[in-house]
DSSP file (Angstrom, degrees, kcal/mol; ACC not computed):
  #  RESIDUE AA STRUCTURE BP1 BP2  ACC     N-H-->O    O-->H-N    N-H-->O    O-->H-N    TCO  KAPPA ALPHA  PHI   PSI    X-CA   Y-CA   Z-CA
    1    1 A X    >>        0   0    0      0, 0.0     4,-1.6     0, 0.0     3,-0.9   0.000 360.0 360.0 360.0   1.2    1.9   12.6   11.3
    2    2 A X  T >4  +     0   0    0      1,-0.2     3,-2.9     2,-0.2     4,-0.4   0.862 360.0  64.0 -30.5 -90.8   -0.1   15.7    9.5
    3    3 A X  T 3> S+     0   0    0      1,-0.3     4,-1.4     2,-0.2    -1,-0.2   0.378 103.3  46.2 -30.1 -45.8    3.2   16.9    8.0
    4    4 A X  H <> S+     0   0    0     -3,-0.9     4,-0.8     2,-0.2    -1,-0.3   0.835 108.4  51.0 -72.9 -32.1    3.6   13.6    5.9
    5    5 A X  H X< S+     0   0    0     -3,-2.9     3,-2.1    -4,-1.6    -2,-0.2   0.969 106.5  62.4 -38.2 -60.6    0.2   13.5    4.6
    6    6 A X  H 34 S+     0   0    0     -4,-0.4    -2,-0.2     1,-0.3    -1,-0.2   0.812 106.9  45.0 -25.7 -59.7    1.3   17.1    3.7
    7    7 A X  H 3< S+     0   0    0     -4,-1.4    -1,-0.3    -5,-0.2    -2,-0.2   0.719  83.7 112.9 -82.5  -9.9    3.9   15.6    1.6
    8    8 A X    <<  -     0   0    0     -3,-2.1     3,-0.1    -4,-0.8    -3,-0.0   0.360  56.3-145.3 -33.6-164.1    2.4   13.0   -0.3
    9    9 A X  S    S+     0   0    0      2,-0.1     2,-0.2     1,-0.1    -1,-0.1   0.154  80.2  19.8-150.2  -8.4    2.0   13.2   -3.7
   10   10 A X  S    S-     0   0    0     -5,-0.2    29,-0.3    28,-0.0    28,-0.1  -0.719  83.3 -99.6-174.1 125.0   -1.2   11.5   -4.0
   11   11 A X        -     0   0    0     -2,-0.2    27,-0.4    26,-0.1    28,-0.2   0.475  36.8-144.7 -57.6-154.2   -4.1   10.6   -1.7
   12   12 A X        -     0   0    0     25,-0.1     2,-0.4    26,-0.1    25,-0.2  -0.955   5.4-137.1-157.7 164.8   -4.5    6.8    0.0
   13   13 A X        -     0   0    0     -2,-0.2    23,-0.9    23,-0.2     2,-0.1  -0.844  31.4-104.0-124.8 143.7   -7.3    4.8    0.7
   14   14 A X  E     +A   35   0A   0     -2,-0.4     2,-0.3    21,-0.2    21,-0.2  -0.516  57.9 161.1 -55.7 144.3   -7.6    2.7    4.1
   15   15 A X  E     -     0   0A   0     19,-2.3     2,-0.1    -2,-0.1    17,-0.0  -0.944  42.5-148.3-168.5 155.0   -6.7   -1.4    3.4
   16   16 A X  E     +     0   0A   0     -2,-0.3     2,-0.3     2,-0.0    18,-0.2  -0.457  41.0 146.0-107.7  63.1   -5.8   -4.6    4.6
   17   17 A X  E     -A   33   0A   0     16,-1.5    16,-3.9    -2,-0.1     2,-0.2  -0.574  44.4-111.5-111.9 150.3   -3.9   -6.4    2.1
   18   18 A X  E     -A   32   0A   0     -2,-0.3    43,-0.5    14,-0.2     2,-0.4  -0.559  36.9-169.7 -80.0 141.1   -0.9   -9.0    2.3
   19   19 A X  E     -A   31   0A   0     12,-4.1    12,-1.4    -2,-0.2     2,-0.3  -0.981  23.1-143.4-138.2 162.4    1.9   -8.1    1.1
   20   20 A X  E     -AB  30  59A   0     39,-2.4    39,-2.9    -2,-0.4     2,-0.2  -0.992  23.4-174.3-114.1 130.1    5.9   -9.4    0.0
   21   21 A X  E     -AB  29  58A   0      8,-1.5     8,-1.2    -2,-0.3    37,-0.2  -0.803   4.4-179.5-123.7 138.9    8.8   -7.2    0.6
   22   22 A X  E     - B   0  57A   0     35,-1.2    35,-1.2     6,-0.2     2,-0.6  -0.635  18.1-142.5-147.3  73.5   12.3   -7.7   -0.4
   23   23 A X  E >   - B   0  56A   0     33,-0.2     3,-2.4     1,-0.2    33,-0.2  -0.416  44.4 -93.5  -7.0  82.7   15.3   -5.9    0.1
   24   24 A X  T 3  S+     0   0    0     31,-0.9     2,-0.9    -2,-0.6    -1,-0.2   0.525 116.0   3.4 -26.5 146.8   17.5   -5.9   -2.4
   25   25 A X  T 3  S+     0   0    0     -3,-0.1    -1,-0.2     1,-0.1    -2,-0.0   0.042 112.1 102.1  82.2 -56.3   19.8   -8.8   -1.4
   26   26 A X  S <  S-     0   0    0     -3,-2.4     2,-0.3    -2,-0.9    -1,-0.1   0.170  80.2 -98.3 -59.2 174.0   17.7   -9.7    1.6
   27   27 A X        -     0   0    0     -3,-0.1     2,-0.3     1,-0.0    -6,-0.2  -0.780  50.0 -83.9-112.8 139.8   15.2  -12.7    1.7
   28   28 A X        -     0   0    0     -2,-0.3    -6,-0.2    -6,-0.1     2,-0.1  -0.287  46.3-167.0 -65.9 117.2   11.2  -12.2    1.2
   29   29 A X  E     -A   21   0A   0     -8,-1.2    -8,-1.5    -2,-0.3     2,-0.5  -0.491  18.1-124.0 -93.4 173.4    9.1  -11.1    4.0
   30   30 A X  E     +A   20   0A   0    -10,-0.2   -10,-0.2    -2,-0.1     2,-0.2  -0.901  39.1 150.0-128.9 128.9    5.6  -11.0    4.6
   31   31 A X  E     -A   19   0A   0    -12,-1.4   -12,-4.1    -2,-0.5     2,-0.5  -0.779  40.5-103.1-131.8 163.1    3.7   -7.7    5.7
   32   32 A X  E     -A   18   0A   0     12,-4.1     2,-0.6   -14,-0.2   -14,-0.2  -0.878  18.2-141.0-127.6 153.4    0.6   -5.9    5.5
   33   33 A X  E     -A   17   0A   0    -16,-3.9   -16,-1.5    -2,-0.5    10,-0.2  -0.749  21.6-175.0 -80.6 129.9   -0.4   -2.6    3.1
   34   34 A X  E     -     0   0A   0      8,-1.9   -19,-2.3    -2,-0.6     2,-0.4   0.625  59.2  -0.5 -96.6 -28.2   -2.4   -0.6    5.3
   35   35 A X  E     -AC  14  42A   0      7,-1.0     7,-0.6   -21,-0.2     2,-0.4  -0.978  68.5-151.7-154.2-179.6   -3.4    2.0    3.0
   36   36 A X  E     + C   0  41A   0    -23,-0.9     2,-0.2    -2,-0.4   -23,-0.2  -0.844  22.4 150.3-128.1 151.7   -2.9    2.9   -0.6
   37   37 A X        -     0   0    0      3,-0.9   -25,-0.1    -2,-0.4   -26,-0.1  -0.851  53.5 -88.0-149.0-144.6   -2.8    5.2   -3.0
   38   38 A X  S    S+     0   0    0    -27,-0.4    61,-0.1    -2,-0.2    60,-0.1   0.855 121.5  41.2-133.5  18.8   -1.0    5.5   -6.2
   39   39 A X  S    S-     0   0    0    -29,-0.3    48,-1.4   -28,-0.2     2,-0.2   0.206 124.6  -5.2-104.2  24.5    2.0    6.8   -5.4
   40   40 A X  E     - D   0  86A   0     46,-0.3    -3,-0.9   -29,-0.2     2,-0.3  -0.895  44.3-140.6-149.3 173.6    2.4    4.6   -2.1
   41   41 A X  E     -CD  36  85A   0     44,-3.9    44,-0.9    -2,-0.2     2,-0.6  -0.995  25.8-118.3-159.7-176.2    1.6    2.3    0.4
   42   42 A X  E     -CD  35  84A   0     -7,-0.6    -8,-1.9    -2,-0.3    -7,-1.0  -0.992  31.7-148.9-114.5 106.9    2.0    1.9    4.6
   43   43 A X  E     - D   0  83A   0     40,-4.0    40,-1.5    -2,-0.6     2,-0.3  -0.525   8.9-160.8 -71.6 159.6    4.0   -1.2    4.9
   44   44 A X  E     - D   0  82A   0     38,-0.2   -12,-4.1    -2,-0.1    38,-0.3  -0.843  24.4-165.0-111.2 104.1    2.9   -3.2    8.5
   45   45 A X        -     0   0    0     36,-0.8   -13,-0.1    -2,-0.3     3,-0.1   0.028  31.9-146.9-100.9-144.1    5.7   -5.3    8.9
   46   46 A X  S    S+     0   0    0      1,-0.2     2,-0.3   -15,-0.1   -15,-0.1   0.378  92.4  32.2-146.6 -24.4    6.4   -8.5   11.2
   47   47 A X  S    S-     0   0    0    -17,-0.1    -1,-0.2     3,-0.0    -2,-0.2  -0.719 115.5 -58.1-120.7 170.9    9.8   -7.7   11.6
   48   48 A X        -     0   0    0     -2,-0.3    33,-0.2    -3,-0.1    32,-0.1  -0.375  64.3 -91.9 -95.0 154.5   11.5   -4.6   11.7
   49   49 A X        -     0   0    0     31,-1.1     2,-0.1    33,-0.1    -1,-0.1   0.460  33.2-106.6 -30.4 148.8   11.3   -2.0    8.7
   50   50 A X        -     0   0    0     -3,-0.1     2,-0.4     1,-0.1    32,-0.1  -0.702  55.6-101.4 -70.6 176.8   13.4   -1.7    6.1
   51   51 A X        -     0   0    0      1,-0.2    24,-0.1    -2,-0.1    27,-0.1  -0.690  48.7 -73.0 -66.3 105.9   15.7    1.9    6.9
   52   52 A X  S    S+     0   0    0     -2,-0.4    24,-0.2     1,-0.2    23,-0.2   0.360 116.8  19.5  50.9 139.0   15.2    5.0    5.6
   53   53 A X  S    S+     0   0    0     22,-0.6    -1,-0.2    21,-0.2     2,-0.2   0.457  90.4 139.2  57.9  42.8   16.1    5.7    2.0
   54   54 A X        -     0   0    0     21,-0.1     2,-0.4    -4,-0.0    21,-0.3  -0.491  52.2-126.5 -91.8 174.0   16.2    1.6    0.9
   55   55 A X        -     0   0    0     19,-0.3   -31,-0.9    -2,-0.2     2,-0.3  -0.975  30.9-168.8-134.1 101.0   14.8    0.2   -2.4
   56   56 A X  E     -BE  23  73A   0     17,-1.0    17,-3.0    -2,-0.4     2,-0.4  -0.744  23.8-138.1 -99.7 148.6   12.1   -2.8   -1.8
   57   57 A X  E     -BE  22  72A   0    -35,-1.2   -35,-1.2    -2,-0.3    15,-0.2  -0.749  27.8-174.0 -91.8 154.1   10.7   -5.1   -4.1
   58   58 A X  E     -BE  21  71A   0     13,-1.7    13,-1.4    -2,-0.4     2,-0.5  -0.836  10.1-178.6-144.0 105.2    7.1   -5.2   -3.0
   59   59 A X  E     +BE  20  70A   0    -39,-2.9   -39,-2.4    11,-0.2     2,-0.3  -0.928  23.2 148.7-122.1 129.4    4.5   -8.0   -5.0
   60   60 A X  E     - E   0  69A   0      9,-2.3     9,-3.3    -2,-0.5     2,-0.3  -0.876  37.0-132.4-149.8 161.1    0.6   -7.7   -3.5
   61   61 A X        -     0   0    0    -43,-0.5   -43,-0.2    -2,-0.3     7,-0.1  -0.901  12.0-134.6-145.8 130.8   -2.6   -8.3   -5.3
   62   62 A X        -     0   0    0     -2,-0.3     3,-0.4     5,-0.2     2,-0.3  -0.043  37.4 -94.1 -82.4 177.6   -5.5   -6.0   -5.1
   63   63 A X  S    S+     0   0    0      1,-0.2     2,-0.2     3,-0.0    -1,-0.2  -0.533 114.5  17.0 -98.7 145.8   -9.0   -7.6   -4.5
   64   64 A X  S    S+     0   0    0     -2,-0.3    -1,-0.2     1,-0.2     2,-0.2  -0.011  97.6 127.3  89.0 -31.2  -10.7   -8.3   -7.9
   65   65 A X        -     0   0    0     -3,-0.4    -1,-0.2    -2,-0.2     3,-0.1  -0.369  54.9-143.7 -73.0 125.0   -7.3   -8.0  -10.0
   66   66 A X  S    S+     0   0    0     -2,-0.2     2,-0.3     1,-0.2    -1,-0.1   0.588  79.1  28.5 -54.9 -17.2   -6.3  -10.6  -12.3
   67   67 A X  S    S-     0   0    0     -5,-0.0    -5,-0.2     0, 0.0    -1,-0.2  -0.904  87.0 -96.8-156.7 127.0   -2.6  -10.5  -11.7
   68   68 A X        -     0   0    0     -2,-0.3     2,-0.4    -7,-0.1    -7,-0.2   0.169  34.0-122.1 -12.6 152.4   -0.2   -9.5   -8.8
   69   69 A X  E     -E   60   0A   0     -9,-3.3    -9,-2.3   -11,-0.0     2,-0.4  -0.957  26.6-172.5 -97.6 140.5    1.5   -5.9   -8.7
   70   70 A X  E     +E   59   0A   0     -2,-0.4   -11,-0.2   -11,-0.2     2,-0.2  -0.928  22.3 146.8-125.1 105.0    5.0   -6.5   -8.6
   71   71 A X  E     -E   58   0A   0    -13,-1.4   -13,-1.7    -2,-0.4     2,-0.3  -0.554  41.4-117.2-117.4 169.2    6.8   -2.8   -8.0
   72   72 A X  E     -E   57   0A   0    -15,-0.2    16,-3.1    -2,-0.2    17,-0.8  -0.942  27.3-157.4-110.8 160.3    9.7   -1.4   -6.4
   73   73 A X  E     -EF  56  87A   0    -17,-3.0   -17,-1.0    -2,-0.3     2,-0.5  -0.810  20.3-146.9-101.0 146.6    9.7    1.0   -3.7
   74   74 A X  E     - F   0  86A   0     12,-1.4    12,-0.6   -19,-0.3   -19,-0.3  -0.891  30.8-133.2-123.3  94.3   11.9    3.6   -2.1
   75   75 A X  E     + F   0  85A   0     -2,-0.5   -22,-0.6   -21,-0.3    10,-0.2  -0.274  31.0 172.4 -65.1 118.1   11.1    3.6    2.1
   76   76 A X  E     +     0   0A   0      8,-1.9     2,-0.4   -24,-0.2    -1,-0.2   0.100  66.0  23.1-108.1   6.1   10.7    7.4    3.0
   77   77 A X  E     - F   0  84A   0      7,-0.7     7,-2.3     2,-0.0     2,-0.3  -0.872  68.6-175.2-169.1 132.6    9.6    7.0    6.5
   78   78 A X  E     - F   0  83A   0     -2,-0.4     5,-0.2     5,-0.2     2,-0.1  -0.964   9.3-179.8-148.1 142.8   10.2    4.1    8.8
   79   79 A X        -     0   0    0      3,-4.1    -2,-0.0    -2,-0.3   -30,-0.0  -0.214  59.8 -85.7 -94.7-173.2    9.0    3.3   12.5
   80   80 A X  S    S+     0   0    0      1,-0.1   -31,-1.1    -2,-0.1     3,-0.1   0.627 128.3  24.6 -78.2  -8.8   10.2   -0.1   14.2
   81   81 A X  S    S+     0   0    0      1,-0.3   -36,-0.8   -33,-0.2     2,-0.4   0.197 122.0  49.9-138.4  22.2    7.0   -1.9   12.4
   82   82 A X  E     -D   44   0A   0    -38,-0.3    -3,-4.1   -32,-0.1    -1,-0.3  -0.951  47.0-172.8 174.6 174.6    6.3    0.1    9.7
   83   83 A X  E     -DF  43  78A   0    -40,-1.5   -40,-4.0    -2,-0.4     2,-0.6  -0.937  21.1-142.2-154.6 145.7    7.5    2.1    6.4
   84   84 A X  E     -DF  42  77A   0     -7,-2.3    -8,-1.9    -2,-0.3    -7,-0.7  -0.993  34.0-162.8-114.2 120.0    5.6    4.6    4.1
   85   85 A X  E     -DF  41  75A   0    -44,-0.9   -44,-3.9    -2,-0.6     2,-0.5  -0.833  18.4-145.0-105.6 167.0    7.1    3.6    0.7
   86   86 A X  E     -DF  40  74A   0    -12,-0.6   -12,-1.4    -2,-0.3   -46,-0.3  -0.921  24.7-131.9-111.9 133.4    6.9    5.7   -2.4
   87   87 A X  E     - F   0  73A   0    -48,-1.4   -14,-0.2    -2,-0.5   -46,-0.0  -0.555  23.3-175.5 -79.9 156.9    6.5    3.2   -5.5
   88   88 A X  S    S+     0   0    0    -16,-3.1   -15,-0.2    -2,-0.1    -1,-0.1   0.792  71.6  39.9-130.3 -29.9    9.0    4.1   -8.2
   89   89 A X        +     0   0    0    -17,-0.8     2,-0.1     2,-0.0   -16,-0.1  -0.358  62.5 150.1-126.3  81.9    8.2    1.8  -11.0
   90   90 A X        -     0   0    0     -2,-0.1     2,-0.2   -18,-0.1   -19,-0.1  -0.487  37.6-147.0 -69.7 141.3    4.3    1.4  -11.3
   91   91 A X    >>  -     0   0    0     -2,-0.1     3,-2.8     1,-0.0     4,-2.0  -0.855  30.7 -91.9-109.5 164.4    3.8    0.7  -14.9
   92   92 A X  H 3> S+     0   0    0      1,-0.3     4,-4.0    -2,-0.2    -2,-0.0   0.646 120.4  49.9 -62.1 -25.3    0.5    2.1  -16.4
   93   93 A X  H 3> S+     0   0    0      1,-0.2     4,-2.3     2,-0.2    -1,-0.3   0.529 111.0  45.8 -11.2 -54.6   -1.6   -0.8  -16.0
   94   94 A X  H <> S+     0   0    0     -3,-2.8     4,-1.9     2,-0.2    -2,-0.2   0.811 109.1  55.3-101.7 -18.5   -0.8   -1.3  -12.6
   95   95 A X  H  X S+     0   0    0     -4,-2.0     4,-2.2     2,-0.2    -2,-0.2   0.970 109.3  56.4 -22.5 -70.4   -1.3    2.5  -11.8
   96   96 A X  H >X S+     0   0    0     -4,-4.0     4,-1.4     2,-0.2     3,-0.5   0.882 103.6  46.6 -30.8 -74.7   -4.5    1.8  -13.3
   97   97 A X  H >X>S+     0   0    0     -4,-2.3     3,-2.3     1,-0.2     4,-1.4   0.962 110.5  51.0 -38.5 -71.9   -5.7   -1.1  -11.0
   98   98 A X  H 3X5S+     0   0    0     -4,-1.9     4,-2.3     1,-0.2    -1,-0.2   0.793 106.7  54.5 -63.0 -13.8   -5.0    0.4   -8.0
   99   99 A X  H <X5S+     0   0    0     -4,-2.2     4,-1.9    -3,-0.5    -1,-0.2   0.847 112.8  45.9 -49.5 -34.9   -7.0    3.9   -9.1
  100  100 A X  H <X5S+     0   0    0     -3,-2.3     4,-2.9    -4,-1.4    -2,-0.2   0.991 113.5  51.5 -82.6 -67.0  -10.1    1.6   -9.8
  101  101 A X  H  X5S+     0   0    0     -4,-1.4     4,-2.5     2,-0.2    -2,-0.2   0.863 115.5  38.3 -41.8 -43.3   -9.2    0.0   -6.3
  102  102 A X  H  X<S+     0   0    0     -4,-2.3     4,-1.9    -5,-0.5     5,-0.5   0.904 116.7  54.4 -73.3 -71.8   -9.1    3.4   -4.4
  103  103 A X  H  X S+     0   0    0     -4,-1.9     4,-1.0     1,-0.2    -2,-0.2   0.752 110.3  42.2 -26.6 -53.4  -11.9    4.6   -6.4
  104  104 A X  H >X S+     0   0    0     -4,-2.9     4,-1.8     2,-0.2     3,-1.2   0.994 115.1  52.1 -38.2 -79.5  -14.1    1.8   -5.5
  105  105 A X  H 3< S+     0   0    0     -4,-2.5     4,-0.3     1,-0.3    -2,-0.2   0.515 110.8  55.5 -38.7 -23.1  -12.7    2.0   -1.5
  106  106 A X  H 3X S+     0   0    0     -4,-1.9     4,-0.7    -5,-0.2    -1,-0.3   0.834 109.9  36.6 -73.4 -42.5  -13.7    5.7   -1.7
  107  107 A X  H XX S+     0   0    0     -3,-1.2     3,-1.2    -4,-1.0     4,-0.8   0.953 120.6  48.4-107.1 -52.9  -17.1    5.5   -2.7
  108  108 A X  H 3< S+     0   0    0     -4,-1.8    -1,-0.2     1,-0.2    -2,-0.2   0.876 113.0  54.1 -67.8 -21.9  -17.9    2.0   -0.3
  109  109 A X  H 34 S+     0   0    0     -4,-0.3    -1,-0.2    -5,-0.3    -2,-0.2   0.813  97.0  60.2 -69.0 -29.3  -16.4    3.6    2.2
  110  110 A X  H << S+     0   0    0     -3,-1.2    -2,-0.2    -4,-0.7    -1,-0.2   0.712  78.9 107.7 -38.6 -58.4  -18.4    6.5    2.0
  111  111 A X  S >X S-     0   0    0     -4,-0.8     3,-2.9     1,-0.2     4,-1.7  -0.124  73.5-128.0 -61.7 137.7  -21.7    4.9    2.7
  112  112 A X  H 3> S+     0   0    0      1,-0.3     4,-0.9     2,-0.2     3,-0.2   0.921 112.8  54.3 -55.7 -24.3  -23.3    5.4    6.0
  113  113 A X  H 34>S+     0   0    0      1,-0.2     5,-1.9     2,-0.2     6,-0.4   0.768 105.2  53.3 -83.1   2.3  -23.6    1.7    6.4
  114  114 A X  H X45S+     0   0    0     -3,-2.9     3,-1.2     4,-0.2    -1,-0.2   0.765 107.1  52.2 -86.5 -42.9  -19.7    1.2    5.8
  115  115 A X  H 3<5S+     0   0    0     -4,-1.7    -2,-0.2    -3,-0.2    -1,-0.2   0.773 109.7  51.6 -72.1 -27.1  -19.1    3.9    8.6
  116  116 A X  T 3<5S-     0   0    0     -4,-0.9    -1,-0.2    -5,-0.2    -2,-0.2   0.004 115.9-116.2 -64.6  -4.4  -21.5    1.6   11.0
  117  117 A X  T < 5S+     0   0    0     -3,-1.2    -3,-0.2     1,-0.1    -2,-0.1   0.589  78.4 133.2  87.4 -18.7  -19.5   -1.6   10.2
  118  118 A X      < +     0   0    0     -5,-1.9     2,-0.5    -6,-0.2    -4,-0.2   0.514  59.6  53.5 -72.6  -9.9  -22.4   -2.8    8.6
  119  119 A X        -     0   0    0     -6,-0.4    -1,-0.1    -5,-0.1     3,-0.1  -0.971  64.6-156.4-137.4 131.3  -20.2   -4.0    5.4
  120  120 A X        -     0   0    0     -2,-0.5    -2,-0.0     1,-0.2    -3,-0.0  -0.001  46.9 -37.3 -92.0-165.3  -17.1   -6.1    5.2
  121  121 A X        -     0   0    0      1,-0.2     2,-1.6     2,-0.1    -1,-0.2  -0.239  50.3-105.0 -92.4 177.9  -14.7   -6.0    2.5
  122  122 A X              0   0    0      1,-0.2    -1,-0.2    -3,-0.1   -17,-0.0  -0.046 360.0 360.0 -40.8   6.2  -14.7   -5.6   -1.1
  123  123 A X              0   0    0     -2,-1.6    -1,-0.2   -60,-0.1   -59,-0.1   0.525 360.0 360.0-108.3 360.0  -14.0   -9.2   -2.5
């Protein structure tokens, strides 16, 4: 999976966060972001991905943040249980939060006792 790292556009942070997914049309389903950055995420779904080249609504809330992000997405890679979307309309605000978020996750993550397990998450 090198080759897609390759292509990002912007790095990602490891996470576990809940997420809601939509399809246009389709009915909301319940996933998890496994990492972030802040032009993406790794959907974990429960059901299988959306396809290739789709447009999801995606609403999550980052740990600390006062108010949901509510985006859409465009799925650029899909397995049977997961999807790398690219967000397409982050407004600056919500850009914002999740930089703070990665920034934070960068730097606790960092710490030797965080590589030892020794700290749980961030809330």
């Amino acid at each position: 999976m090198s080759d897609i790292n390759d292509r990002r556009h912007s790095p990602r942070i490891p996470c576990d966060l809940p997420v809601e997914y939509q399809e246009k049309g389709g009915r909301t389903r319940q996933g998890r972001m496994t990492n972030i950055g802040i032009t993406g995420t790794l959907l974990r779904t429960q059901a299988a991905s959306p396809p290739v080249g789709v447009d999801v609504s995606i609403r999550f809330r980052l740990p600390l943040s006062n108010r949901p992000v509510q985006t859409t997405g465009t799925v650029r890679w899909a397995t049977q249980w997961a999807a790398g979307v690219e967000f397409v309309h982050l407004n600056f605000q919500e850009q914002d939060e999740i930089w703070r978020y990665y920034a934070r996750e960068l730097a606790r993550q960092r710490k030797p006792e965080a590589r030892r397990g020794l700290i749980r998450g961030s809330e």
